[in-house]
TORPADO-554671 format. One record per residue: x, y, z of N, C-alpha, C in turn. Coordinates in pm, whole numbers, plus 50000, padded with zeros to 5 digits. Example, Ala and Ser with C-alpha at 12.3 -4.5 7.8 and 13.67 -1.06 7.14 Angstrom:
BEGIN
513194943150780512304955050780513204967050780 512854977550708513674989450714512905000350787 
***
This chain:
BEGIN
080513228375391080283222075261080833230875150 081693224675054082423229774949081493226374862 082153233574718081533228574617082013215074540 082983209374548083613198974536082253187274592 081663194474684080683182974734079583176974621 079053191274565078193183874450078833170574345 080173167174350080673158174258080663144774350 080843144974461080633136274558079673127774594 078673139274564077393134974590076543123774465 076863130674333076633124874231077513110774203 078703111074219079473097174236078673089074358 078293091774462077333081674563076173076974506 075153087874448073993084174392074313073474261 075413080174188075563071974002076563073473990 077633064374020078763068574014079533066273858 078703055573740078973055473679078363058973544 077543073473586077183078873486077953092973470 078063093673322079273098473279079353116373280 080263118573332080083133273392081003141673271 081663140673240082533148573136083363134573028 083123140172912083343132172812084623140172721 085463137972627086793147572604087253137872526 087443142372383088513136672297088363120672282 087353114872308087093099072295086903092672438 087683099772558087763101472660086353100772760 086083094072841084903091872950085493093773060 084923102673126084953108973265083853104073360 083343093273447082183093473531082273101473610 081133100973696081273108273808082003102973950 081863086773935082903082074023084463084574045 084653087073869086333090673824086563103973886 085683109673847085633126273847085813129374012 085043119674067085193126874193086273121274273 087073111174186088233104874276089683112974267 089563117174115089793126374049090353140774097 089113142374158089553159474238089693155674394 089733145774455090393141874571091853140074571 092443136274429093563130674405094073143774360 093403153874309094313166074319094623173174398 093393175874524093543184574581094573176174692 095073166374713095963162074751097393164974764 097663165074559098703166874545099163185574572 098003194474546098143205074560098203211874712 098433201274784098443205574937099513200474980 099343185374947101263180475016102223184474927 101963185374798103043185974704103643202574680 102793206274684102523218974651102153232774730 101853228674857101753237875004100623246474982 099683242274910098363250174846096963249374993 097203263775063096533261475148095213274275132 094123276175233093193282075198093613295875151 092883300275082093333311175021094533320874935 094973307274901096383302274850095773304874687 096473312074569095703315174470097053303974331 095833295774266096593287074156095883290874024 097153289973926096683297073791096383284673722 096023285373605095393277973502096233282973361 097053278673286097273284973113097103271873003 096093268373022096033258772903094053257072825 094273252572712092763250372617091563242172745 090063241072717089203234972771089993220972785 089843216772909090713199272935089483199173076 089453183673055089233177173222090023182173305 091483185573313092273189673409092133201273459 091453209573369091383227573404089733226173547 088933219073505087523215473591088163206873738 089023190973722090173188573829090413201073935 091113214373886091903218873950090613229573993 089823233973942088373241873991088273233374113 087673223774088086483216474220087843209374324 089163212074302089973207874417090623221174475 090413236274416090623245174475089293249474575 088083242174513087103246074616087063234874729 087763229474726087903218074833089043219474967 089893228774907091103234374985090673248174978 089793256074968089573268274972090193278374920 091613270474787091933285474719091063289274617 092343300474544091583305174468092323300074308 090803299274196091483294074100091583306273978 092653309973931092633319773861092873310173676 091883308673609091833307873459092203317373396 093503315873341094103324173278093743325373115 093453340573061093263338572894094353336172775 093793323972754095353317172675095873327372545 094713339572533094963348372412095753356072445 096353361572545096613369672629098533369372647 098873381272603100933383372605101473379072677 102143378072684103373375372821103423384372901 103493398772870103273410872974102003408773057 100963406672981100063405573009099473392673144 099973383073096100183371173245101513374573325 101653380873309103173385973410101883396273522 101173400873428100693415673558099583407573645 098993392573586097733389973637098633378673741 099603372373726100313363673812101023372973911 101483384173896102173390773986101083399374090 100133402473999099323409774124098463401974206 098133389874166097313380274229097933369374348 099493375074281100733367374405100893350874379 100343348174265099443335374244101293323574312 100523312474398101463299074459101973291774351 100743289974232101053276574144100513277874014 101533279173895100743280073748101283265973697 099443262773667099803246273557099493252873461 100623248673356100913250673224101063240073123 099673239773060100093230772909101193230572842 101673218272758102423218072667102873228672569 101403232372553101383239572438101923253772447 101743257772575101763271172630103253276372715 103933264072721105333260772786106593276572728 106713275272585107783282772561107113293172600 106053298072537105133311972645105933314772776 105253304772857106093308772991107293307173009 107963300872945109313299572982110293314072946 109453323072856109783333172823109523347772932 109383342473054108793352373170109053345473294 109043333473286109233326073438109873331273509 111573332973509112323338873594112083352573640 110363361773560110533369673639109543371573734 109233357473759107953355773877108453350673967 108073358574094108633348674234107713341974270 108073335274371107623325174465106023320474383 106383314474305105513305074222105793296774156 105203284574187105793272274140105143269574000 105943268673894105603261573751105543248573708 104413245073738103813231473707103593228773592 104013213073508103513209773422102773203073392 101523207973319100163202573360099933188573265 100193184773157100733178373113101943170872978 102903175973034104083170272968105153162073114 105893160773057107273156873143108493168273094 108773173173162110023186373175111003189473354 112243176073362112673178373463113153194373517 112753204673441112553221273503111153223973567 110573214673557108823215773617108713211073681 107873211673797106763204673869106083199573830 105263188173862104563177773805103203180273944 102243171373855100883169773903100943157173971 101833149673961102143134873982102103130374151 102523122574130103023118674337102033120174460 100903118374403099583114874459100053104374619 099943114074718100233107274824099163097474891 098263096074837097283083374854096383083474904 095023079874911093673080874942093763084675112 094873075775168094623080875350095553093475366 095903098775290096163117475365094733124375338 094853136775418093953147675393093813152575292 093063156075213092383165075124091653178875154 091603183575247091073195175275091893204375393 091343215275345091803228275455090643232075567 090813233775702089783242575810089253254775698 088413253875728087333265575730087093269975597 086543260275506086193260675364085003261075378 084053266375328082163264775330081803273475176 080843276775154080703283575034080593297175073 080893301475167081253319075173083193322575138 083913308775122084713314475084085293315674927 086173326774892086143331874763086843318374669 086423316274532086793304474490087403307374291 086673314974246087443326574149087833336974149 088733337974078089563350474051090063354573875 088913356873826088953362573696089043375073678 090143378173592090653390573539089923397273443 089293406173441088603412873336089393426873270 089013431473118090303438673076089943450573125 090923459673196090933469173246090533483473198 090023493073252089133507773175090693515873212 091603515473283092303523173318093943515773257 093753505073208095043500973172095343488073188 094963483573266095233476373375094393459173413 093953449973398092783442273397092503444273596 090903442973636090963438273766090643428273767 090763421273893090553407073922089013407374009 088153405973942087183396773987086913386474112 086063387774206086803375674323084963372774314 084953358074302083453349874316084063337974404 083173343574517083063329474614082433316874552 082453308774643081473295874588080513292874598 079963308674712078203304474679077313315174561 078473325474536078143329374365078133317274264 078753306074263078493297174143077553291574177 077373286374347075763282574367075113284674281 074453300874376073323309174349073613308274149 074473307674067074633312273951073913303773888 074793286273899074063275073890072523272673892 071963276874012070213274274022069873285973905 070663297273921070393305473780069923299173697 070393291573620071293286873519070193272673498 069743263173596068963258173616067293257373574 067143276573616065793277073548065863287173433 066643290873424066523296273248066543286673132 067293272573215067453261673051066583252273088 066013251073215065373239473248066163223973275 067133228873319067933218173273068133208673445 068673193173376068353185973443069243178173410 069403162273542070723155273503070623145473389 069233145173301069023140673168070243147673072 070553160973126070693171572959072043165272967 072873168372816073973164972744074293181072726 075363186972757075953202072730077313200572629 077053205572564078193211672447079163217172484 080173223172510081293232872565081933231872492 081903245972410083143252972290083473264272321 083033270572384083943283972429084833278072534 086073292572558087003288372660086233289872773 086933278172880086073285273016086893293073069 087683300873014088523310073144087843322773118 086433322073031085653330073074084123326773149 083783336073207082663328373319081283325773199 081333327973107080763325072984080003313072961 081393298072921082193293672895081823283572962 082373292273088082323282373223081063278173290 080133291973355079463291073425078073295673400 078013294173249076723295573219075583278673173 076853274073127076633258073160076883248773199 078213246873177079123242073269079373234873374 079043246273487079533242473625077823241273620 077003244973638075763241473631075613227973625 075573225673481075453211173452076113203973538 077163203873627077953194773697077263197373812 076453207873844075353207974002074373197274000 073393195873861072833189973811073053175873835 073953172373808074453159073778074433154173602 074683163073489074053162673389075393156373316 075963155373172076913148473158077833165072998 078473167473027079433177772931080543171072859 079943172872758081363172072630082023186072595 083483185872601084203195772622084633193272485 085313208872430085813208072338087283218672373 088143213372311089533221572363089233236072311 089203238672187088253255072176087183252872066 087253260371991085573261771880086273257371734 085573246771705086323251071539084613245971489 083873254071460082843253871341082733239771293 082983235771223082853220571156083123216271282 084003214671330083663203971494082433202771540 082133216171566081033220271697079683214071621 079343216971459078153208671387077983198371372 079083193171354079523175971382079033168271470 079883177671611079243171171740077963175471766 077383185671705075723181771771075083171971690 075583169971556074793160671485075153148071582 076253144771580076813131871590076823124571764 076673136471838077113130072005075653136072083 074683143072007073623147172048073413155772166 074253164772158073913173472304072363181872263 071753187572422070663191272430070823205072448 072173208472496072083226772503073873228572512 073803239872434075293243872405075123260472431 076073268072459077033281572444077193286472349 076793296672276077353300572127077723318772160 079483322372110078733340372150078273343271940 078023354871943077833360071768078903356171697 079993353771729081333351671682081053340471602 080833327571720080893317071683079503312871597 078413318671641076873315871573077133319471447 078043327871371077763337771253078923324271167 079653319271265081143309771190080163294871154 078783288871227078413280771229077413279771095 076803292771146075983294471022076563291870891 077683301570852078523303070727078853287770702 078893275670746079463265170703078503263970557 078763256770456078053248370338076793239670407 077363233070516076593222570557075483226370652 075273239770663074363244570755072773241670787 072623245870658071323243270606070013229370635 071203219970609070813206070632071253201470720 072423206070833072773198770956071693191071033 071813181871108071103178471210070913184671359 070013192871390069973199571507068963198971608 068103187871528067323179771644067533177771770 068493175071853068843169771946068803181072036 069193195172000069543208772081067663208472127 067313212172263066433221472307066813232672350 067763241472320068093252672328069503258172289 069783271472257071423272272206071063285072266 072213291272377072303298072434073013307272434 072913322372403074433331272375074343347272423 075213352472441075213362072542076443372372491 077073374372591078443385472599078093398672508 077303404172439077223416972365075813417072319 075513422972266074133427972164073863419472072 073443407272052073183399571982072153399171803 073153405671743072123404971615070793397471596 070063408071554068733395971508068803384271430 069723385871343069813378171191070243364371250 071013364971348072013354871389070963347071473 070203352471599069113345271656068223341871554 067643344271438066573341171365066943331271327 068043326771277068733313371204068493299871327 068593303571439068693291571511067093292971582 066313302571590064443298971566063903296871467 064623299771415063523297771256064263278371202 065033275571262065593259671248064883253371368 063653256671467063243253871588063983250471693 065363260771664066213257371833066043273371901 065793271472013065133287172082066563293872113 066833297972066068213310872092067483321872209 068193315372294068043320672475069223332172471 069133343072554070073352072567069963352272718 071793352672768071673355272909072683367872903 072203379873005073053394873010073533389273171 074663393473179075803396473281077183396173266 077783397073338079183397673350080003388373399 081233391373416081613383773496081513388473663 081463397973713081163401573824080023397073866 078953392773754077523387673799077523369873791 079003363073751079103351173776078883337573591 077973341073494077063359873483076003355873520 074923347773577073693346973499072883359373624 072973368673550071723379673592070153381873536 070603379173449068963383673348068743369273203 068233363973221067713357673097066663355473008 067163355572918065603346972845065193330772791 063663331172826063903307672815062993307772705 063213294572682062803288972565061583293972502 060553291672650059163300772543058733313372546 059553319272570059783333472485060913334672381 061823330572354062383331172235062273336972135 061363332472058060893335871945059913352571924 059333347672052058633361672069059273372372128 060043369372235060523384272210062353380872218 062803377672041063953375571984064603389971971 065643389472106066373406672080066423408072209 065203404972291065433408672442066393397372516 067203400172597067543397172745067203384472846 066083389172846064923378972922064713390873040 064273383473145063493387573248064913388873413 064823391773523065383392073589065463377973645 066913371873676066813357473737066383352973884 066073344173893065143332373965065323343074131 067093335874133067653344274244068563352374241 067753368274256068523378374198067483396374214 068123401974194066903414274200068113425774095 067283430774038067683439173903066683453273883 067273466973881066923476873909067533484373774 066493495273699067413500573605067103515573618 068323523473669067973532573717068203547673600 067793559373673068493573573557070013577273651 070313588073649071423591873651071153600973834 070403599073868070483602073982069983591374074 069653574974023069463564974071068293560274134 067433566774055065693567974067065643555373955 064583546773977064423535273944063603544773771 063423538873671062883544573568061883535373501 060893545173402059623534773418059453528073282 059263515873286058913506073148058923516473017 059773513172948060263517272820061083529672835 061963534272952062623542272966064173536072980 064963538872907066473536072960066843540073059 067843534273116068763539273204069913530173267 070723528273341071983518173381070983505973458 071493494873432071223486573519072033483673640 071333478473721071833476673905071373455973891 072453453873943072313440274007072293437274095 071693430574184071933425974330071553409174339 072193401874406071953388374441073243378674481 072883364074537074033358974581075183353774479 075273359474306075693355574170076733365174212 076493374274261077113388074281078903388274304 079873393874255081353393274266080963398074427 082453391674493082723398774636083533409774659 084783409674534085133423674516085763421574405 086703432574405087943433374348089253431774372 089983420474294091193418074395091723428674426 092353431274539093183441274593093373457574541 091343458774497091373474474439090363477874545 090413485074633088913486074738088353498074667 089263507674571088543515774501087683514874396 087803505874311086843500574203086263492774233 086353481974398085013476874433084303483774488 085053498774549083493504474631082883512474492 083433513074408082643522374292081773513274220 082043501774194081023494274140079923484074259 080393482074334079243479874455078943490774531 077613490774581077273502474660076103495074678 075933499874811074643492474908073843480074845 074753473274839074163455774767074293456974633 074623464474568074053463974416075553467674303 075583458274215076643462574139075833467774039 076743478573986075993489273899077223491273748 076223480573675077193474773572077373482873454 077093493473466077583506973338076863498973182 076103493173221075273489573068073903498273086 073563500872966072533506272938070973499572905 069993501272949069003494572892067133497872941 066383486672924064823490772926064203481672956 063033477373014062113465073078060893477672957 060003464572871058963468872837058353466272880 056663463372863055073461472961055233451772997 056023437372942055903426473054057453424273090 058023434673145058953432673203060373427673136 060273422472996061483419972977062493428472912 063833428272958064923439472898065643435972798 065943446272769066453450672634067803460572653 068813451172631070293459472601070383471172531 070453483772522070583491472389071763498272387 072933497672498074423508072459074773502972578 076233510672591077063507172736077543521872742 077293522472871078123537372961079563532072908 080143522572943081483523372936081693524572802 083423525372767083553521672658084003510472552 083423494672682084303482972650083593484872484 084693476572444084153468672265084273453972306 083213446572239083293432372197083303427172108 084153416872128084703417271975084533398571967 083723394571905083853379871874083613373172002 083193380372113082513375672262084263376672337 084913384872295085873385772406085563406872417 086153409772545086083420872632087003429572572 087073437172475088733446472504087913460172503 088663469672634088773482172658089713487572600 089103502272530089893509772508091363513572524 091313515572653092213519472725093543514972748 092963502672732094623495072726095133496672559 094063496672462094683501172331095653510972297 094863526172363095233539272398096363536472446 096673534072563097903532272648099073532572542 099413516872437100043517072338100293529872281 099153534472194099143550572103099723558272181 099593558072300099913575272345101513570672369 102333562272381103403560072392104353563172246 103393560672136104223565472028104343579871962 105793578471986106303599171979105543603671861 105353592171767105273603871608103753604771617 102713602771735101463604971719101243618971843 100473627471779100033640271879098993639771969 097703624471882096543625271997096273612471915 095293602272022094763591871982093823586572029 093133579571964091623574472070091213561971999 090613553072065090123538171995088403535872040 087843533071945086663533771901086023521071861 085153516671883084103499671802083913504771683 084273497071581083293498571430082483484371415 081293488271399080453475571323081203465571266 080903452271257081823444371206080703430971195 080393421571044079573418471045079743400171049 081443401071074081803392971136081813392371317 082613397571327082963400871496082273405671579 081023413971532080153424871591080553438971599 081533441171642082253452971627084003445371619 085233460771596086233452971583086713470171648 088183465771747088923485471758089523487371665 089133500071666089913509471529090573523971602 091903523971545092123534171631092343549171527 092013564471609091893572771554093123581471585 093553584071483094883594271537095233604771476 096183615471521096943625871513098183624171480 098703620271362100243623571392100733634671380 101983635771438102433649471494103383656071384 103143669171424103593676271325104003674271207 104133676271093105313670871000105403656171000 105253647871032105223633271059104763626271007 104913615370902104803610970807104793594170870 103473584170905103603570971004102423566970907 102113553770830102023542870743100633537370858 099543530870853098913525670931099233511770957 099953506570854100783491370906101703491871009 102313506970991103573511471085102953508271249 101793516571239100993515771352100283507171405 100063498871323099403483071400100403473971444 101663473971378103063463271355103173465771514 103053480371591103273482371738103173475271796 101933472271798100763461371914101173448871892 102323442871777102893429971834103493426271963 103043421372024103663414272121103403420972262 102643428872235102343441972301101053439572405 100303433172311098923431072368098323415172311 097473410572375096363399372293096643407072156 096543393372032096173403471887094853402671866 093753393971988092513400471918092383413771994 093013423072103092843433972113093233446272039 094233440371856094883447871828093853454071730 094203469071692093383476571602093033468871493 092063467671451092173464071277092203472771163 092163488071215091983494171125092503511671189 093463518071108093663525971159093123538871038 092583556471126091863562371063092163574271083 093073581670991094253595271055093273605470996 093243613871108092703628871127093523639471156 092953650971143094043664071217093603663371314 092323666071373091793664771531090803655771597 090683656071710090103647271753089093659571866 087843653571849086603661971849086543667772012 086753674872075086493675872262085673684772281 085343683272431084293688472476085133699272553 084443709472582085203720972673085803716472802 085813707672846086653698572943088123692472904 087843691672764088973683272694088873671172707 088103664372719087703648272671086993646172559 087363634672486087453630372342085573628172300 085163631172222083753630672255083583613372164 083073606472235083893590872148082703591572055 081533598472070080333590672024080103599871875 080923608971866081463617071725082263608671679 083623601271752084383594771661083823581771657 082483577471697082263567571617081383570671518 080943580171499079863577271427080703583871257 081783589071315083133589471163083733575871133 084163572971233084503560071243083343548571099 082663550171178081453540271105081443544970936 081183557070923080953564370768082443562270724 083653557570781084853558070695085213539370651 085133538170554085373525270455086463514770511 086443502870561087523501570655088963498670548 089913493070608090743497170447090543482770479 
***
């Protein structure tokens, strides 16, 4: 049994209650599930897409991007959602290392690739929807009596492959079978309470597990019905809760702080929400108070994408009371927060959290070194920092690592750095989070230029065109003679932030 089955199942029971809704657009579940029979079709005869066969994704939230999910879990590949924010270098390293068979590519996203294609092998460029006799097409549906499936698909085999941004340079790939979205799903289930009554919102991208699989794919276990939105635009997203009545939506700080700021806030209609749900970083108070103090319970769920995410949440009736925390450890799942020698630590003590459960990543694509460093005897050990008080619920307070989040997307350092240290006229450099009361934090990078050397901070941001995502690019650059080390010679970051912070951004 695939996961493709839950859509199957719901088309037998109701086939014509409406499973994904889009742009004026009605999706049942009868469509839906004829739908991903008719793809995984074409992606097998047409396309030679066999188990473990890995197909990319480069286009906005569509019915077609969910299509090609529940027909890769039906043929047992793997589906890699690509981040549409993301360079051309940048999908060159995640298509080449993943070896990926087949990238469908939006319209929109076309000259993008056409600007790298020739230097990808043996991968076919599909157009996901336009007409371009240089493309492959989705088309030529060989008909209800061929096969649709591959031997030996069940939910132990791997079914994502999300790229997360890399500490060393580099992004790794993430690998979640299909009984991590299970287990994620029933997650997901009892933190919202949710049921095939609820109506779900979707405005974040799903090519993060965010996005995706915090409601999402859930709701489609459920049998529940999702209105998609191609990405977030603020006045949309208030619109549609007034106007199409969903019962629970996705928000990260980014977007909660863009919703709030509208004119029309105040008086929107938000009746309809029993919950608004948001996650990916440290969630300001100010921002949760706005959506309890309007009686919608601002739920927080902590994980990753390695955790699928749903590891830890908080539900509706705690909300209010304890607005800031986490929540509690999930349904199915076990969560440990240990000190530095991996002794469990006691209520109101920090220390790293440990995850264990079937939400759990299976590895790392093709790094056995950074999966054995972050798994170890069942437990991924997610370099966040934190605390369980007297009734158990946690509380985020820092990260071991040094990711920044920025507007609910991931950027590491490191790949910033990488850039800096390549440019001659700088002697030393380091990138740092500053507060940001938009974004939450934003990178700022700290530098040395070298000797005699005379470099403009526009000079130095103009770099990172084309270079990187531009939401990974600095926003602010902050020239020093040195940069602070420890008798080891590593950068002491938590000095340059706390200069960082006291310096005025320009």
């Amino acid at each position: 049994m695939d996961l493709s089955s839950w859509i199957d199942a719901h088309a037998e029971f109701d086939p014509a209650k409406p499973a994904l809704r889009y742009e004026g657009m009605e999706l049942t579940y009868g469509d839906f599930a004829a739908g991903i029979h008719a793809m995984a079709r074409v992606l097998k005869h047409r396309h030679g897409v066999g188990r473990g066969d890995r197909v990319a994704y480069l286009g906005l939230n569509s019915p077609q991007f969910l299509l090609l999910l529940f027909a890769c879990a039906r043929l047992g590949a793997l589906f890699i959602p690509l981040n549409w924010r993301l360079a051309g270098p940048e999908h060159v390293f995640i298509l080449t290392d993943s070896t990926a068979k087949v990238l469908v590519v939006e319209d929109e996203f076309r000259a993008h690739v056409e600007a790298f294609r020739d230097g990808i092998e043996d991968c076919a460029f599909v157009a996901g929807d336009f007409a371009d006799p240089a493309w492959e097409t989705l088309d030529d549906d060989p008909g209800p009596g061929v096969d649709d499936r591959n031997p030996h698909v069940d939910r132990d085999t791997p079914l994502l492959l999300v790229y997360t941004s890399g500490t060393t340079g580099h992004p790794k790939g993430a690998v979640l079978t299909q009984d991590a979205l299970f287990w994620n799903a029933l997650n997901s289930l009892h933190c919202h309470d949710m049921t095939s009554a609820d109506h779900i919102l979707t405005v974040l991208p799903m090519f993060h597990v965010g996005g995706l699989n915090i409601q999402t794919t859930p709701a489609l276990y459920a049998g529940a019905t999702v209105t998609i939105h191609r990405k977030f635009d603020p006045v949309a997203t208030l619109r549609a809760i007034a106007r199409d009545r969903p019962t629970l939506t996705v928000q990260v700080p980014a977007t909660m702080a863009a919703l709030i700021a509208l004119p029309d806030w105040a008086d929107a209609d938000l009746s309809s929400l029993r919950a608004m749900t948001t996650g990916s970083s440290i969630v300001p108070r100010p921002l949760l108070a706005a959506f309890n103090d309007r009686g919608v319970p601002a739920l927080q769920v902590y994980g990753s994408t390695e955790t699928a995410p749903v590891a830890v949440y908080l539900r509706a009736a705690d909300a209010a009371r304890k607005e800031g925390s986490v929540g509690k450890t999930a349904l199915h799942g076990d969560l440990r927060i240990v000190d530095d020698a991996g002794r469990d630590v006691a209520p109101g003590q920090s220390g790293e959290l440990w995850v264990r459960g079937g939400n759990v990543m299976y590895e790392y694509w093709g790094n056995e070194k950074a999966t054995q460093e972050a798994l170890r005897d069942g437990w991924y050990h997610t370099g966040d920092v934190g605390y369980r008080d007297d009734e158990g619920f946690v509380y985020i307070n820092d990260r071991k690592k040094d990711m920044i989040i920025s507007g609910g997307e991931n950027i590491y350092p490191a790949e910033l750095e990488a850039v800096l240290h390549a440019m001659d006229d700088l002697a030393d450099a380091v990138v740092v989070g500053r507060p940001d009361p938009r974004w939450g934090e934003v990178p700022v990078a700290v530098v040395v230029p070298g000797m005699g050397v005379e470099v403009t901070r526009d000079e130095i941001l103009g770099r990172f065109d084309g270079r990187l995502a531009r939401f990974k690019h600095p926003k602010d650059v902050v020239f020093v003679n040195t940069l602070p080390r420890n008798v080891m010679g590593k950068v002491l970051k938590f000095e340059v932030r706390e200069m960082v912070a006291d310096t005025p951004a320009a």
